[in-house]
Each structure stands twice: as structure tokens, then as C-alpha cells.
N, CA, C and O atoms as a GROMACS GRO file, in nm:
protein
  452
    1UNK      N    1   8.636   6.620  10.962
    1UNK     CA    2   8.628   6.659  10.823
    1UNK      C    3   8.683   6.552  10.730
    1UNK      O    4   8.626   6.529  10.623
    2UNK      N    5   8.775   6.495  10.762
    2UNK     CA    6   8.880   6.380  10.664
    2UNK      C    7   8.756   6.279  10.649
    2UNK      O    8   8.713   6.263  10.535
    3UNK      N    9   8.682   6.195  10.777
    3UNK     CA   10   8.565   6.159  10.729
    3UNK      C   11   8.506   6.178  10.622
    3UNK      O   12   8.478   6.093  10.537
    4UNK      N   13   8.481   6.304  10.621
    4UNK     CA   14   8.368   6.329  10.510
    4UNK      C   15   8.452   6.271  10.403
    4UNK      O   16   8.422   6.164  10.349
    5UNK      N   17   8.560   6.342  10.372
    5UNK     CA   18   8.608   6.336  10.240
    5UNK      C   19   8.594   6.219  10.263
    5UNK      O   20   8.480   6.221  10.217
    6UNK      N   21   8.606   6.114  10.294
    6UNK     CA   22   8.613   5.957  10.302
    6UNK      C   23   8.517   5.950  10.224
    6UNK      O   24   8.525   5.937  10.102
    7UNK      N   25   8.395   5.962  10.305
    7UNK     CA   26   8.277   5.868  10.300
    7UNK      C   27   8.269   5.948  10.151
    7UNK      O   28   8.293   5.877  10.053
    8UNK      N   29   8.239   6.077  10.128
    8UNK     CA   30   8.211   6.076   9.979
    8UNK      C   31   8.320   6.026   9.845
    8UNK      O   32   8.288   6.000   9.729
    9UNK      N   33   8.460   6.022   9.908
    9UNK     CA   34   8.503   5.937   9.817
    9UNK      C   35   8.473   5.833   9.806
    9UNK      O   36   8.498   5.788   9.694
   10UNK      N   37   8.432   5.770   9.867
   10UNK     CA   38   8.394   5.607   9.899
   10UNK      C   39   8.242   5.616   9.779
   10UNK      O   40   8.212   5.540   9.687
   11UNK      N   41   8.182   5.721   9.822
   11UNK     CA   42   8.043   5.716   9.737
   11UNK      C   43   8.079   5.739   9.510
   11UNK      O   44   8.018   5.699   9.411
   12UNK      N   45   8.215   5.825   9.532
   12UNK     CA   46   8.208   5.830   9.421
   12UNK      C   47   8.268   5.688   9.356
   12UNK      O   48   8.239   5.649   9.244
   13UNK      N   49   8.353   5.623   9.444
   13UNK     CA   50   8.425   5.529   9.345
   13UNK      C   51   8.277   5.396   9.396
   13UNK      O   52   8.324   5.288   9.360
   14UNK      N   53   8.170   5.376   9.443
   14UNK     CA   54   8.094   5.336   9.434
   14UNK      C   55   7.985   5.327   9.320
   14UNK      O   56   7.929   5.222   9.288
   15UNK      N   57   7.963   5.442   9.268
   15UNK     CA   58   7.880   5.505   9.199
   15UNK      C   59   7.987   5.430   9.028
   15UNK      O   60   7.922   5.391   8.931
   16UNK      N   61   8.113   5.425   9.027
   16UNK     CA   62   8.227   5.422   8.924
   16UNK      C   63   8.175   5.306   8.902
   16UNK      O   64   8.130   5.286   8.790
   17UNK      N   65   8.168   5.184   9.020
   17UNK     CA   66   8.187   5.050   9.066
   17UNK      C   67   8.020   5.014   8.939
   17UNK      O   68   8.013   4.929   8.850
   18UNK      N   69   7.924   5.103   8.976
   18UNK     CA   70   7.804   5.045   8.915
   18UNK      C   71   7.789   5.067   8.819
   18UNK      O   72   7.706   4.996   8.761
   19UNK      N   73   7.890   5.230   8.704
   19UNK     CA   74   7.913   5.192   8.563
   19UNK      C   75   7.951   5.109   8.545
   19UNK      O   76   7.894   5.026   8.474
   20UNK      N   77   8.070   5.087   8.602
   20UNK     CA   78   8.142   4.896   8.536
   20UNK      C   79   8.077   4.825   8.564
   20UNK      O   80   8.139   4.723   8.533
   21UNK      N   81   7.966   4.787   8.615
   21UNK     CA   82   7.919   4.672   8.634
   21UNK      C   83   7.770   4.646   8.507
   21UNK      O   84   7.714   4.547   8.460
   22UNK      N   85   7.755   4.803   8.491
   22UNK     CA   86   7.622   4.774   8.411
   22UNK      C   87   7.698   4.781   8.271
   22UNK      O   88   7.636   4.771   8.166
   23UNK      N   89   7.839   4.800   8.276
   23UNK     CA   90   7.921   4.731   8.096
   23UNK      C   91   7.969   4.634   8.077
   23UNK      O   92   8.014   4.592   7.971
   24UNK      N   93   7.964   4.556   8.231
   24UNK     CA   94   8.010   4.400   8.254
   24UNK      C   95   8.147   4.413   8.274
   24UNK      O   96   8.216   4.313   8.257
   25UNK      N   97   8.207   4.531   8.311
   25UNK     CA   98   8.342   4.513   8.308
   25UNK      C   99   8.396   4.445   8.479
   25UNK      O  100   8.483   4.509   8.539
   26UNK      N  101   8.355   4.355   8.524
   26UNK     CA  102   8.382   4.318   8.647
   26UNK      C  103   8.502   4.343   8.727
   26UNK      O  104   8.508   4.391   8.840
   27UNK      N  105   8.573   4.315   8.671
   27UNK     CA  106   8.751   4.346   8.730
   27UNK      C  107   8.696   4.490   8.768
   27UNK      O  108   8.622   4.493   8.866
   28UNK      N  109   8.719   4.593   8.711
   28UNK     CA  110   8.673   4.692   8.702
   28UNK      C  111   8.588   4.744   8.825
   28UNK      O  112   8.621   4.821   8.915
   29UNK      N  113   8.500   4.696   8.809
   29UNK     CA  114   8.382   4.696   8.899
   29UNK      C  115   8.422   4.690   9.062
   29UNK      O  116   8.403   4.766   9.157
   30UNK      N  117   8.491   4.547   9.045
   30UNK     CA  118   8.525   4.483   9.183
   30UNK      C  119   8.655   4.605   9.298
   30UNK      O  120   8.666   4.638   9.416
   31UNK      N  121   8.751   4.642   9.124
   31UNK     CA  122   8.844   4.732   9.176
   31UNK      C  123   8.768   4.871   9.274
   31UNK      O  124   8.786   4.925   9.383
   32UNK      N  125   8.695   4.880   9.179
   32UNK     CA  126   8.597   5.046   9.274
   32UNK      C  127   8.523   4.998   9.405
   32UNK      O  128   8.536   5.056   9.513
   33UNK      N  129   8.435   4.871   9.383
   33UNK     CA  130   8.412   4.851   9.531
   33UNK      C  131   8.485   4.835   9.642
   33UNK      O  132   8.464   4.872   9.758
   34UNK      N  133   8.586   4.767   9.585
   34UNK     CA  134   8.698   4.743   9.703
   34UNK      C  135   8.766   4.859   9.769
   34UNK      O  136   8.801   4.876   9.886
   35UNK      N  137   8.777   4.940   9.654
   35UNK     CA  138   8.819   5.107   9.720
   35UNK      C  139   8.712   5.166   9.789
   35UNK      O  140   8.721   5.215   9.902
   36UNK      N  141   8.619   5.160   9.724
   36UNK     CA  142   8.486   5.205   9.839
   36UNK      C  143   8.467   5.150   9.970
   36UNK      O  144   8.402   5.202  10.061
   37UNK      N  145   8.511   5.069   9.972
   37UNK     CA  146   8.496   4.992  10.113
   37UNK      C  147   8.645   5.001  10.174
   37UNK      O  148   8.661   4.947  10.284
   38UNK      N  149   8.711   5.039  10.137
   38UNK     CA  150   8.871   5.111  10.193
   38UNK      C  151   8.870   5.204  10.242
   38UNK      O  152   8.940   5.224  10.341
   39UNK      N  153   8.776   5.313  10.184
   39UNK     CA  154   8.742   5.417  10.223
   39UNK      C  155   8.644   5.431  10.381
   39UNK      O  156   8.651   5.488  10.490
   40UNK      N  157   8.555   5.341  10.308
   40UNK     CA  158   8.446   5.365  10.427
   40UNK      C  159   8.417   5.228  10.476
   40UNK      O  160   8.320   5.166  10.434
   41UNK      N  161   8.483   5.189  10.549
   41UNK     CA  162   8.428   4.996  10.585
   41UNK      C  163   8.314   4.973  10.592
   41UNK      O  164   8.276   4.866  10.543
   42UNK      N  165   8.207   5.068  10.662
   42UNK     CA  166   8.103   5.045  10.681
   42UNK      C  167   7.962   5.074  10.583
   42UNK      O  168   7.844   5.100  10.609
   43UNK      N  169   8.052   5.052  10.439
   43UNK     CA  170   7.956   5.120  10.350
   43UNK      C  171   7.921   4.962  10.298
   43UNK      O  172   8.001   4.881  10.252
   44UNK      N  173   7.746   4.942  10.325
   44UNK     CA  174   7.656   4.839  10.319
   44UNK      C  175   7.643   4.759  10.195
   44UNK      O  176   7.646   4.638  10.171
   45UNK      N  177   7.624   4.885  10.111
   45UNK     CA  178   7.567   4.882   9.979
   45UNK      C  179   7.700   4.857   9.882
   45UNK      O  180   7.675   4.784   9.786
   46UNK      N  181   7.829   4.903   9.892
   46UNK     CA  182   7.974   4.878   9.832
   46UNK      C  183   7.971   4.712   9.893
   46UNK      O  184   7.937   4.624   9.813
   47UNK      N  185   8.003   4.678  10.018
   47UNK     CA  186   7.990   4.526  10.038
   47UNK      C  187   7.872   4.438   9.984
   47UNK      O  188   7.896   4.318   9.971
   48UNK      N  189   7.747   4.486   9.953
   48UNK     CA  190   7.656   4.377   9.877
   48UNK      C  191   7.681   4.366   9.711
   48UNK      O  192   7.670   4.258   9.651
   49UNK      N  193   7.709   4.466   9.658
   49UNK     CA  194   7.713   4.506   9.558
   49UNK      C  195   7.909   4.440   9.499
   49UNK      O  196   7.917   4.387   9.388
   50UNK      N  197   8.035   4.452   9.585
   50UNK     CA  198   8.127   4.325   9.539
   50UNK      C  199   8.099   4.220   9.554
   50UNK      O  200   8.147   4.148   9.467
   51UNK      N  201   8.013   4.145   9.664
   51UNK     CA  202   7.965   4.025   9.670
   51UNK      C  203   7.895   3.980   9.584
   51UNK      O  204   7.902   3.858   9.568
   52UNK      N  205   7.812   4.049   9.505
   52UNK     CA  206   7.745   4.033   9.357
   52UNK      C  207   7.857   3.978   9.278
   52UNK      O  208   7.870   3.866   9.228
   53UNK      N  209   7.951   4.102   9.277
   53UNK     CA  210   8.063   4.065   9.119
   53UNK      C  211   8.135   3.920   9.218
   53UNK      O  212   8.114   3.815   9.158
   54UNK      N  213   8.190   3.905   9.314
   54UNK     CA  214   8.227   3.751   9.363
   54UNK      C  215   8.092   3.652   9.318
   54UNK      O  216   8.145   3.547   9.284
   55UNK      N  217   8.022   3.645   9.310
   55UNK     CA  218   7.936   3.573   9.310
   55UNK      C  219   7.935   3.506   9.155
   55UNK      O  220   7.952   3.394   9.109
   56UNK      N  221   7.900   3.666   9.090
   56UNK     CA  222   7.880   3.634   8.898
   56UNK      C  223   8.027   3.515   8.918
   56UNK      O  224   8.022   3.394   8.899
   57UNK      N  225   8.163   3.605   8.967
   57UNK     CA  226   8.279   3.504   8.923
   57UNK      C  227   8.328   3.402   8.949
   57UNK      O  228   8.434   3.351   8.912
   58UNK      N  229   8.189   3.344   9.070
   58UNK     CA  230   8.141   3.192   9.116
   58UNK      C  231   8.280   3.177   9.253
   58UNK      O  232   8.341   3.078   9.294
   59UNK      N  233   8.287   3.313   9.288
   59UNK     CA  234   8.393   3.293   9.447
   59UNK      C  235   8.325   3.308   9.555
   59UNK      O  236   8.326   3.399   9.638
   60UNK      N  237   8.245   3.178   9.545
   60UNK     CA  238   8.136   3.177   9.705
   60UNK      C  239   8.148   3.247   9.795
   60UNK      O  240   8.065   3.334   9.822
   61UNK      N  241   8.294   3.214   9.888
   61UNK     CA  242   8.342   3.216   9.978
   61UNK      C  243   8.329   3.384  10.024
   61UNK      O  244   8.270   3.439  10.117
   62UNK      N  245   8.395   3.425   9.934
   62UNK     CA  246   8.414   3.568   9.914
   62UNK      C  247   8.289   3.618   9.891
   62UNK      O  248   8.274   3.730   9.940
   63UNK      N  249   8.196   3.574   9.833
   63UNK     CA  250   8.027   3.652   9.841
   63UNK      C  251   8.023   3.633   9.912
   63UNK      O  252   8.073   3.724   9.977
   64UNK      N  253   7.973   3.519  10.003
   64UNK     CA  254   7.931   3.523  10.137
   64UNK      C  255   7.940   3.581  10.265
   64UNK      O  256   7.870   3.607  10.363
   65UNK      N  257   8.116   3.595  10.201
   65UNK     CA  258   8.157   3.703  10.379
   65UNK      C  259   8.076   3.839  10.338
   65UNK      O  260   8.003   3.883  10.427
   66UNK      N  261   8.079   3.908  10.222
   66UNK     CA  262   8.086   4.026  10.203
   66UNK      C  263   7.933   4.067  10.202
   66UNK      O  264   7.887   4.177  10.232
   67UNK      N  265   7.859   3.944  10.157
   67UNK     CA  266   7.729   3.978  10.224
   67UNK      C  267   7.696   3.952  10.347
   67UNK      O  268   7.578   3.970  10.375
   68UNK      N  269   7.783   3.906  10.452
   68UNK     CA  270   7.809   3.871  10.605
   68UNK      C  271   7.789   4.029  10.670
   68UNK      O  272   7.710   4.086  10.746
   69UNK      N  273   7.905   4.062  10.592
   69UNK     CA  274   7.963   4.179  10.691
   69UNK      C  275   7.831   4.300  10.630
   69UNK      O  276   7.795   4.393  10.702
   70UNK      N  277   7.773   4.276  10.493
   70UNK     CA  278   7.642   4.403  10.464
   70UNK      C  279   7.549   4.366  10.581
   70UNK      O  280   7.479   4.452  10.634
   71UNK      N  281   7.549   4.250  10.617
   71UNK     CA  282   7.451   4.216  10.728
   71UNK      C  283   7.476   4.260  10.889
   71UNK      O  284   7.414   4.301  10.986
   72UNK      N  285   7.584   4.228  10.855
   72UNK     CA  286   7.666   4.307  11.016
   72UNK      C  287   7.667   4.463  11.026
   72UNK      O  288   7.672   4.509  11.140
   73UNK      N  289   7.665   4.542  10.929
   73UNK     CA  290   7.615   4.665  10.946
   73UNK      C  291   7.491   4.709  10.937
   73UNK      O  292   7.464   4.817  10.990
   74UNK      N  293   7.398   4.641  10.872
   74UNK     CA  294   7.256   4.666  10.857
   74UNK      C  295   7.163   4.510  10.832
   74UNK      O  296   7.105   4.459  10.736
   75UNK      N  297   7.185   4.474  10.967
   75UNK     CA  298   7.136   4.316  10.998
   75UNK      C  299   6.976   4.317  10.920
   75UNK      O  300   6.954   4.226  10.840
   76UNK      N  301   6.891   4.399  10.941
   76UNK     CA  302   6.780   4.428  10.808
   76UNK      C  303   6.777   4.435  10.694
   76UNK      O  304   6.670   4.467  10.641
   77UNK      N  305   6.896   4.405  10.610
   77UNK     CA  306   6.909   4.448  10.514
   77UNK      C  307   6.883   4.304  10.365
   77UNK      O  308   6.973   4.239  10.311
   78UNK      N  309   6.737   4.298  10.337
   78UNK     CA  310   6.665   4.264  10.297
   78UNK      C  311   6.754   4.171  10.153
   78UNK      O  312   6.749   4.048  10.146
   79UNK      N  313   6.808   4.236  10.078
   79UNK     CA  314   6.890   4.263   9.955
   79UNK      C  315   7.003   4.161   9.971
   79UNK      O  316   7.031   4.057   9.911
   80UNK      N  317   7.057   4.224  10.068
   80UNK     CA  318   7.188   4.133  10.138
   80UNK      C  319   7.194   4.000  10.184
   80UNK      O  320   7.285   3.916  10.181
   81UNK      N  321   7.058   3.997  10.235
   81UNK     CA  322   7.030   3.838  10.294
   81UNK      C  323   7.015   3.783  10.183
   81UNK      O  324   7.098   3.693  10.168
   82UNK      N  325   6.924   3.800  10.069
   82UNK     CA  326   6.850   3.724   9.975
   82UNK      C  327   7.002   3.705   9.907
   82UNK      O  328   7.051   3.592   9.895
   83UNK      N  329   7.071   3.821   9.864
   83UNK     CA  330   7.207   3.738   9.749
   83UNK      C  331   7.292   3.637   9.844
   83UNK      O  332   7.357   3.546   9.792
   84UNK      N  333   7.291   3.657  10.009
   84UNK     CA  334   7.336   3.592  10.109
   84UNK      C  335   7.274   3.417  10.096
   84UNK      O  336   7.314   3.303  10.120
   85UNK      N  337   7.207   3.454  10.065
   85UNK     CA  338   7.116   3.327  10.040
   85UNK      C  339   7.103   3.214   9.923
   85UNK      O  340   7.091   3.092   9.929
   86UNK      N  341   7.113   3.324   9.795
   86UNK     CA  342   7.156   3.239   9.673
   86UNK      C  343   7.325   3.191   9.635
   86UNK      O  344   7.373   3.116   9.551
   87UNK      N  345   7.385   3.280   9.749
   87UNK     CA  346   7.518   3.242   9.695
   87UNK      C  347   7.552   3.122   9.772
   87UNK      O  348   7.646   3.052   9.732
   88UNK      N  349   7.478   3.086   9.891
   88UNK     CA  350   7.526   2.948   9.967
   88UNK      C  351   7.453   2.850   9.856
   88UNK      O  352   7.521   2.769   9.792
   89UNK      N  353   7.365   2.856   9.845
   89UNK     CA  354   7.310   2.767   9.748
   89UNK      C  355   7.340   2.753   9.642
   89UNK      O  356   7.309   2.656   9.573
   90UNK      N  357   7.427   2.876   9.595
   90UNK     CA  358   7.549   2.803   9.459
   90UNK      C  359   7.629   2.746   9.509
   90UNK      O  360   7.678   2.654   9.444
   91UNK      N  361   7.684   2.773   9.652
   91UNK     CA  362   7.808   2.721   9.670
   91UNK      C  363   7.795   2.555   9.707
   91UNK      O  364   7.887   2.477   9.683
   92UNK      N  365   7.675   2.517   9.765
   92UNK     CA  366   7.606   2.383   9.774
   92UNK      C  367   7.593   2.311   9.659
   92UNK      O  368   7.633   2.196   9.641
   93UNK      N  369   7.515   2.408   9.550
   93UNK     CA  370   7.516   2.334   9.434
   93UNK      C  371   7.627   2.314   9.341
   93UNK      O  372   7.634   2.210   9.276
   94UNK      N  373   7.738   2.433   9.328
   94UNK     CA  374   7.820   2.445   9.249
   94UNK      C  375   7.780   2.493   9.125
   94UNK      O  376   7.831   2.449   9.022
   95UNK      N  377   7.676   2.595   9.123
   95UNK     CA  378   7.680   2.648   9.034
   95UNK      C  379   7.592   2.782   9.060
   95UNK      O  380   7.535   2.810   9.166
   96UNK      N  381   7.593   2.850   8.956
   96UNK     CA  382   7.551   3.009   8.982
   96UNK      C  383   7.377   2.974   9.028
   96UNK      O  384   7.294   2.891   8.990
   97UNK      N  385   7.376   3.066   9.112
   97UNK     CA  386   7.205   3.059   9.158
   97UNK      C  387   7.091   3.092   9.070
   97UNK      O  388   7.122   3.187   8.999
   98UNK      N  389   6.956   3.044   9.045
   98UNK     CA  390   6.870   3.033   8.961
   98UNK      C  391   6.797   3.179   8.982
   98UNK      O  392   6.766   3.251   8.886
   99UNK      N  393   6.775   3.213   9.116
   99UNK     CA  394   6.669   3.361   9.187
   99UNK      C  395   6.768   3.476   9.129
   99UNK      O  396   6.887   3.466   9.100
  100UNK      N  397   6.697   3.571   9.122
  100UNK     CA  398   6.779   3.686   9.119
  100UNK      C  399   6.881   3.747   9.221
  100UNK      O  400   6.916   3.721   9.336
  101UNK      N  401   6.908   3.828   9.136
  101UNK     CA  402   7.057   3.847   9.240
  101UNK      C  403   7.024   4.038   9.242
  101UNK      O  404   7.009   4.105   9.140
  102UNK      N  405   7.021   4.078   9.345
  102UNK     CA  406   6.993   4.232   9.293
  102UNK      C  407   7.099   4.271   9.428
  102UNK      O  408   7.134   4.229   9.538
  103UNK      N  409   7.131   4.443   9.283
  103UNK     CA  410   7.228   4.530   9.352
  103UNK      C  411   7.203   4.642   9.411
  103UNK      O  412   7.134   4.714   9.338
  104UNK      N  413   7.234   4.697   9.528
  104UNK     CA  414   7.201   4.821   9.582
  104UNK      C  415   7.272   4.930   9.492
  104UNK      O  416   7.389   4.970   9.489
  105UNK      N  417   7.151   4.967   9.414
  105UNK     CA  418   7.184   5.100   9.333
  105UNK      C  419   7.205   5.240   9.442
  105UNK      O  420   7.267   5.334   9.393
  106UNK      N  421   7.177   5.247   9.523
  106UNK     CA  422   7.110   5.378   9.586
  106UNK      C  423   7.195   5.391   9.697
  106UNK      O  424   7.194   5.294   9.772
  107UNK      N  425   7.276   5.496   9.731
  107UNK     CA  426   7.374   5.480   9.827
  107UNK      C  427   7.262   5.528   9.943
  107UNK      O  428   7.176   5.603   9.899
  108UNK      N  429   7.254   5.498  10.065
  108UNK     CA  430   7.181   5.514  10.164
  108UNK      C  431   7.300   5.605  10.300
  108UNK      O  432   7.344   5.560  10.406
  109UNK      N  433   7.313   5.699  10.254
  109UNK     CA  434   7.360   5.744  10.354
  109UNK      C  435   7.428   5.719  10.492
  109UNK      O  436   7.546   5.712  10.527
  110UNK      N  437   7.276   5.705  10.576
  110UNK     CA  438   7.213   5.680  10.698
  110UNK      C  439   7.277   5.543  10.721
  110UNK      O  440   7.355   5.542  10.817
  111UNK      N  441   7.267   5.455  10.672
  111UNK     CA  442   7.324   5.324  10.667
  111UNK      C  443   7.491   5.289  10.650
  111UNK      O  444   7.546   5.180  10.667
  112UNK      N  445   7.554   5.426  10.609
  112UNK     CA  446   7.712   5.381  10.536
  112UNK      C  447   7.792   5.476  10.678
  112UNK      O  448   7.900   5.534  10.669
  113UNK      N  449   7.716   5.470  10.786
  113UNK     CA  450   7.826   5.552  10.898
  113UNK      C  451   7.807   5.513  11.003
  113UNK      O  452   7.873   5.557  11.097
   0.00000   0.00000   0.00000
């Protein structure tokens, strides 16, 4: 049962994570994912989605793992590779990536256990 409560706390301060992010409040943002992923380590979409806000705040290093580990739970995961992808190539270039960068809006369940 404690699970559960996990994983859906994990979903609400996820869900928190993507108001702040669509007001730009990043700090903000980063704070809720990080709790979401405290909650539930294995939540896919909370790890692609801080690797975004590391990314906007040009901390390669830190995107990269965090889209590492979205990949290590859902090695298919399409979204994850591609920001996986632009953030080495900022980190090569030293500067923010030109391609889009997209966030997993949609908590996927099936995928976060």
C-alpha cells in the first residue's frame, strides 16, 4: 500500500513540476521533479522532464545522466534519447541545442513501476 501512496505522490508533485515549468519557474520545477523521483526512482517521465530543466540551465552533465537513467528504465523511450542527444551536442558545442527539446507531459503509468 505505502507504494501506492508513493507512486501517486510522486505523480502529483510531477504534474506541480510541469506547472512550474510552463511559468518558467525552473528552480521550482526542478524542486518537484526531484521529489518525484524521491518518491518513485523509477518514474521515466520525472527523470526526462528534470533533465530538460538541467539542460535549459546548460548543466550537461546532469541532463545527460538523467536522461541515462529515463533510458535505463524504458531503453525505448524515444523522447529521452532525442533530448539525450541534443544535450551531448550542447555539451560538445557549449551551447544550448538548436532541435527541439520535448517534455513528457503524460505520466505513463505502466512505465513508472
Amino acid at each position: 500500500m505505502e507504494d501506492t501512496k508513493s507512486i501517486q505522490a510522486a505523480e502529483e508533485h510531477f504534474k506541480r513540476g510541469e506547472a512550474y515549468a510552463k511559468e518558467k519557474k525552473m528552480n521550482d520545477a526542478l524542486n518537484e521533479y526531484s521529489e518525484a523521483i524521491r518518491l518513485n526512482p523509477k518514474f521515466v517521465a520525472a527523470y526526462n522532464n528534470r533533465g530538460i530543466i538541467y539542460l535549459l540551465k546548460e548543466n550537461y552533465d546532469l541532463a545527460i545522466d538523467d536522461f541515462d537513467k529515463a533510458l535505463f528504465y524504458d531503453p525505448e523511450n524515444t523522447i529521452a534519447s532525442n533530448n539525450r542527444r541534443l544535450a551531448i551536442d550542447a555539451k560538445k558545442n557549449g551551447s544550448m541545442p538548436l532541435g527541439p527539446i520535448t517534455m513528457e507531459p503524460v505520466v505513463r503509468p505502466e512505465s513508472n513501476m
